[in-house]
N, C-alpha and C positions, 0 to 999 in steps of 0.2 A: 322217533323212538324216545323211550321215558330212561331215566338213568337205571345203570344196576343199581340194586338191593343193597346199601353197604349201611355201615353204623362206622363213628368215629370217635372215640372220645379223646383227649388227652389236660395232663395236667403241667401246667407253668408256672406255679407256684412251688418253690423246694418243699420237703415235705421230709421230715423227720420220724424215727425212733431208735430207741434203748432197748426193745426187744430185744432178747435171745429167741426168741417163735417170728415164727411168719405172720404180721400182720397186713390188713389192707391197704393200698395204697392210694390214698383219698383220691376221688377223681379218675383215675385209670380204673373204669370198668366201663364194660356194655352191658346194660338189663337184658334179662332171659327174654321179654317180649320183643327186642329187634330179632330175635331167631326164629325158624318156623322148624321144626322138631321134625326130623329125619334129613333137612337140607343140608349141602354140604358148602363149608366157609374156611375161607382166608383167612384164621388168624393171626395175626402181625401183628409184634408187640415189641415196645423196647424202651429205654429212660438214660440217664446220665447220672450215673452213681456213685457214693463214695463216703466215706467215712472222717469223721474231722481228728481220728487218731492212728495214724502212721503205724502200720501191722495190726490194727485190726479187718476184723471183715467187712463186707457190705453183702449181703444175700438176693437175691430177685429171682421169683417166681410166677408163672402164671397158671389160673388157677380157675376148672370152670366147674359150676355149682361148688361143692366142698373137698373135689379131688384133682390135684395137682396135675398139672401137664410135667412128668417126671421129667420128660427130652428140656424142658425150661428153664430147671434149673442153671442158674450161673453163683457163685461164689469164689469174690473176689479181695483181696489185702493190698488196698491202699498202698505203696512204695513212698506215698506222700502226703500228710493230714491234708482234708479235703481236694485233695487231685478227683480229676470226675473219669471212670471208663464208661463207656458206653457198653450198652445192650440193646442187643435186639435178638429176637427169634420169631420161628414162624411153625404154624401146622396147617393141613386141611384138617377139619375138627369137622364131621356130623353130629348138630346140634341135638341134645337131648331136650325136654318138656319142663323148663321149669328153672334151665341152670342159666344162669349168668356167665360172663367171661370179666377175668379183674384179673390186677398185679398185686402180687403181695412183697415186702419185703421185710429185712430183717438184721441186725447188728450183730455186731460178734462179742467179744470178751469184755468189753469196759466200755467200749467207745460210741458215739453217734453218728448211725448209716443216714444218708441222705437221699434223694432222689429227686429230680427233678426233669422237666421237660419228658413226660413218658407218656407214651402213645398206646392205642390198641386201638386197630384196625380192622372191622370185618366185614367179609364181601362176599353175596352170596355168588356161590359157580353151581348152583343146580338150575338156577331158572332161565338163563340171558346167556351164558357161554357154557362149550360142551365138552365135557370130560376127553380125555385122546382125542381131541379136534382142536379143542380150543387152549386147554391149558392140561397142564401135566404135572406127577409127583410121586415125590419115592420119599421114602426113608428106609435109613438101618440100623437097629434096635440093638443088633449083635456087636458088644463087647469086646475090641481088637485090639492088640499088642503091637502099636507102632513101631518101623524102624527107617533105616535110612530112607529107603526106597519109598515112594510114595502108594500109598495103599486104596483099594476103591473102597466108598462109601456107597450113599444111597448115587442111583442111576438109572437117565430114561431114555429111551431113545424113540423118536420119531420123526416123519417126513411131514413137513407144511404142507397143506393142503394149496397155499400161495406162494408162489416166490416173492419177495420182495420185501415182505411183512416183518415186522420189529417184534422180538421176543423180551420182553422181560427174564431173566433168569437170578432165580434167589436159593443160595444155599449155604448152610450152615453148617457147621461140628460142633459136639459138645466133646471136652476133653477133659479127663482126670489126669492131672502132671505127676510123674513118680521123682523128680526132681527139679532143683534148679539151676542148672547149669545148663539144658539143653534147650533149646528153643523147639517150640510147636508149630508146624507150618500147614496152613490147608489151605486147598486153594479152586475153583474151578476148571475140571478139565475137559475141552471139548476134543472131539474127532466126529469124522465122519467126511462129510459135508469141506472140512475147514480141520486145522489144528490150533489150539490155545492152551495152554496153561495159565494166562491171566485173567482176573485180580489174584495173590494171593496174599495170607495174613500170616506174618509168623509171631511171637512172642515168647519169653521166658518167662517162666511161674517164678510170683513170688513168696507162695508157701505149699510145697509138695506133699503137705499132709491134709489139708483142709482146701484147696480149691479145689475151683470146679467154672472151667473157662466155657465160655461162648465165642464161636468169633463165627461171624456172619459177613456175607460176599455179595454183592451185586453188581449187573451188567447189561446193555441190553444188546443182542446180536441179531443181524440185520440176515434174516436165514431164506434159502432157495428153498425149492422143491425137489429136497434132497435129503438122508438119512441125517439126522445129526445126534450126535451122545453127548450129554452132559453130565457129569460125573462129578463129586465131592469127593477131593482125594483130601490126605492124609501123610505126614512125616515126621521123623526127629530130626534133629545134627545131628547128633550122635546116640548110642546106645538102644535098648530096648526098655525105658523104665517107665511110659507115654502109656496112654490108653486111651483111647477114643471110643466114647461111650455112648454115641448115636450122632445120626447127622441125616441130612434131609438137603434135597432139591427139589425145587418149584418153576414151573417156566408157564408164562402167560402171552397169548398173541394179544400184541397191544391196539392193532391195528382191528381189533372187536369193538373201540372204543370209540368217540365220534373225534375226539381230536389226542392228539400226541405230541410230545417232541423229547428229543434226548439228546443226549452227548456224551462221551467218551474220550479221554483221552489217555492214554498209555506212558508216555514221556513223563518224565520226572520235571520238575518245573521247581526253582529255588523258590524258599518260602522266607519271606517277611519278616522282620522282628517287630514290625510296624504291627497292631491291633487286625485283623482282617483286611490288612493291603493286598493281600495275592488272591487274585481272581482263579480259585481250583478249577470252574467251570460255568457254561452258561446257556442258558435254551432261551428261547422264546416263542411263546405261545399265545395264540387266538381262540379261545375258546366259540365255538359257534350259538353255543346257549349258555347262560348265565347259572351256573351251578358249581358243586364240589371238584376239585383237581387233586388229585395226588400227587405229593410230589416224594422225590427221594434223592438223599443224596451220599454218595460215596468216596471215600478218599484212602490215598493208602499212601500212609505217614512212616517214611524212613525217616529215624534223625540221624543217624551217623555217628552219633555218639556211643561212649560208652556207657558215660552217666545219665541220670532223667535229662531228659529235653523235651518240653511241654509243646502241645499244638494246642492251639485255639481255631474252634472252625463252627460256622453259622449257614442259615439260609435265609436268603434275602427275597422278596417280590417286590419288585418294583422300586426297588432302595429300602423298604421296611422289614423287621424282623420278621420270618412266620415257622414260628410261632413269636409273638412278642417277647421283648426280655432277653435276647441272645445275649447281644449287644452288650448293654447294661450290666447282664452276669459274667460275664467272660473267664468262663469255667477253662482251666486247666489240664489237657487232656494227656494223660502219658502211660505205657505200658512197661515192662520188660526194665532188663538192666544192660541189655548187649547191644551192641552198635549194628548187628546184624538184623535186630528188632526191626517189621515191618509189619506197626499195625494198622488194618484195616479199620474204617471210621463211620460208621452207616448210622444215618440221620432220617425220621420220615416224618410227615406232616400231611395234614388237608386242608387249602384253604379252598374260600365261597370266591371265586374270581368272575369278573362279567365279560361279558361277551364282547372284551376290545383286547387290543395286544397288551402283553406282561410281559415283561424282562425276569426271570427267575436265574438267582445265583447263589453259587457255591463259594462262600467266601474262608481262607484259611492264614493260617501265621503262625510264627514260632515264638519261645519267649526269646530265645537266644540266637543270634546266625552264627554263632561263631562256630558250630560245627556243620555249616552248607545241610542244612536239614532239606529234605524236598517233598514233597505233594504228588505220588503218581498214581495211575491206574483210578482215575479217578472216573466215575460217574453220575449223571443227570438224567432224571425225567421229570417228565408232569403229564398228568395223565387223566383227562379228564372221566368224571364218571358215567356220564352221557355215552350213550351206546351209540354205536354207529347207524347213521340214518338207513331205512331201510332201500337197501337195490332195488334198478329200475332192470328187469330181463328180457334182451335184447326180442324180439321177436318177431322172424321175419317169411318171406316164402309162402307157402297157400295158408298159414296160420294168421298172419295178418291180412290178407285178400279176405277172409273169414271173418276177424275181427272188423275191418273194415265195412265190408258189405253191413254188418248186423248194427254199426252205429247208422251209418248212410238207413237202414230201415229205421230203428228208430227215429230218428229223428223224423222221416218223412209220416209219421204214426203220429207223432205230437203233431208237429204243425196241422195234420188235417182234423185234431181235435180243436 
């Protein structure tokens, strides 16, 4: 089998402006010619962002030919000059004739947004895996009035065609905060099959007139051949002043792919004031042919505190950065102002890996231990792009007596040539 169809790009150099408008964001895009016009693709996109003046904004959008992907939008206020939050978002997108896929972003009132380390991934699902078989996807567009209770977002539900097989599941909220005092919480929830309410993300806004949060979830769930639901839910602590302004689920059978691996872990695990001393997670993987691997990586950062408490977190292959430059930048990652704050932290990449085993890790730390910060609900993949080789079918009884006999004639037909 030849690999799926995918396009990757990303940028690792920080990348600047003083825009008030949405401008480009150098390097984060895929050309219209990776797309074949009516196919349908994985777009996955996301950076480390931030502003080097403490309440202004930082904006990030993603944006195909000259019209904005609206669900994309995230705008966010710094709590800390240059602190970095992360983004990521995803759609299936049916590629139009002509248009490109790029990130754009944008500053606020005085200050300089940044961006760096930002991704856009896409991956064709019309040709190589198959729609309600293979991989699945909702969103919900509709505009809802959060409250305590947690509310459904987008939702799919289906039975594996295999037991045993590893699902990827990716999903998202966009949310407009009506204050800041209340924390926003989403999270994945399964039933059916199994029950789960983890990973989830909560966070406080830090400017209830002008954000506009992302908070993105991943996991991969080892599923039977049984119904299962997965649901993007939605909540506040308190009040009704939240609005949750679209959100989406994506679930992919990984085991479509020619090799895999993942991990998970659930427990909370103390983190580091040491640079990248706590091992969040780790897979390793063989890839069988020498090509692209996806990798991803997820954490969800309690500090405990009331006040900022930064996390630092990387991925590593093989001891080295990938993407290069983690390391070396060692970006400051913080959310929220409440000790109840548990933000979700989702990282992706591609590297060209050869066909020998790789050590891939999730490395994380805090600046400070003094308030027992931890690292939970963590996840790993890598996931090569190589499609699964193809099946041998079993085939036995007067069908093989038939196929038999007609090799046994051939052959006796050559040699008497």
């Amino acid at each position: 089998m030849a690999a799926i169809a995918h396009a990757f790009a990303e940028q690792n150099t920080n990348q600047t402006t003083t825009s008030l408008s949405y401008v480009d964001l150098t390097g984060a895009s895929i050309a219209s010619g990776s797309f074949t016009a009516g196919k349908k693709y994985l777009i996955f996109a996301g950076a480390q962002i931030s502003n080097n003046t403490a309440g202004d904004e930082v904006g990030i959008k993603g944006v195909h030919g000259t019209t904005a992907f609206a669900e994309s939008e995230q705008v966010t206020q710094p709590t800390a000059a240059n602190n970095r939050y992360p983004y990521a978002w995803f759609t299936i997108w049916t590629a139009v004739s002509g248009e490109a896929v790029k990130l754009q972003f944008r500053a606020g009132t005085g200050g300089t947004a940044g961006a760096n380390f930002a991704f856009l991934l896409a991956i064709n699902l019309s040709d190589d895996v198959v729609e309600s078989t293979d991989w699945f996807f909702a969103e919900s567009a509709t505009d809802l009035g959060l409250t305590t209770t947690f509310q459904d977002g987008a939702s799919i539900t289906f039975t594996p065609g295999t037991a045993g097989h590893d699902w990827a599941v990716l999903a998202y909220a966009q949310h407009n905060p009506g204050d800041t005092v209340a924390y926003i919480d989403t999270r994945i929830n399964r039933s059916g099959e199994a029950a789960s309410t983890l990973p989830t993300s909560r966070a406080e806004s830090a400017d209830a007139a002008n954000e506009t949060r992302i908070y993105a979830l991943a996991r991969v769930f080892n599923l039977g051949a049984a119904s299962n639901t997965f649901k993007e839910q939605s909540a506040v602590r308190t009040g009704t002043a939240h609005t949750r302004l679209h959100s989406a689920v994506f679930a992919l059978n990984l085991n479509k792919f020619r090799n895999h691996a993942n991990a998970y872990t659930e427990a909370a695990a103390a983190l580091s004031a040491t640079d990248y001393a706590t091992l969040a997670q780790t897979v390793s993987l063989t890839p069988d042919v020498t090509g692209d691997v996806w990798i991803l990586g997820y954490n969800g950062f309690d500090k405990n505190a009331a006040i900022n408490r930064d996390e630092e977190f990387r991925i590593q292959v093989d001891n080295a950065d990938q993407p290069a430059g983690q390391t070396t930048a060692n970006y400051q990652y913080s959310h929220g102002f409440d000790n109840a704050d548990e933000e979700g932290f989702l990282f992706t990449t591609m590297a060209s890996l050869s066909n020998a085993a790789h050590t891939i890790d999730l490395d994380a730390s805090v600046d400070s231990a003094a308030n027992a910060s931890t690292t939970k609900e963590r996840t790993l993949w890598a996931v090569t792009m190589e499609l699964e080789a193809a099946g041998v079918t079993a085939i036995t009884g007067t069908e093989s007596l038939r196929l038999n006999l007609s090799g046994v004639s051939t052959l006796l037909a050559t040699l008497a040539r």
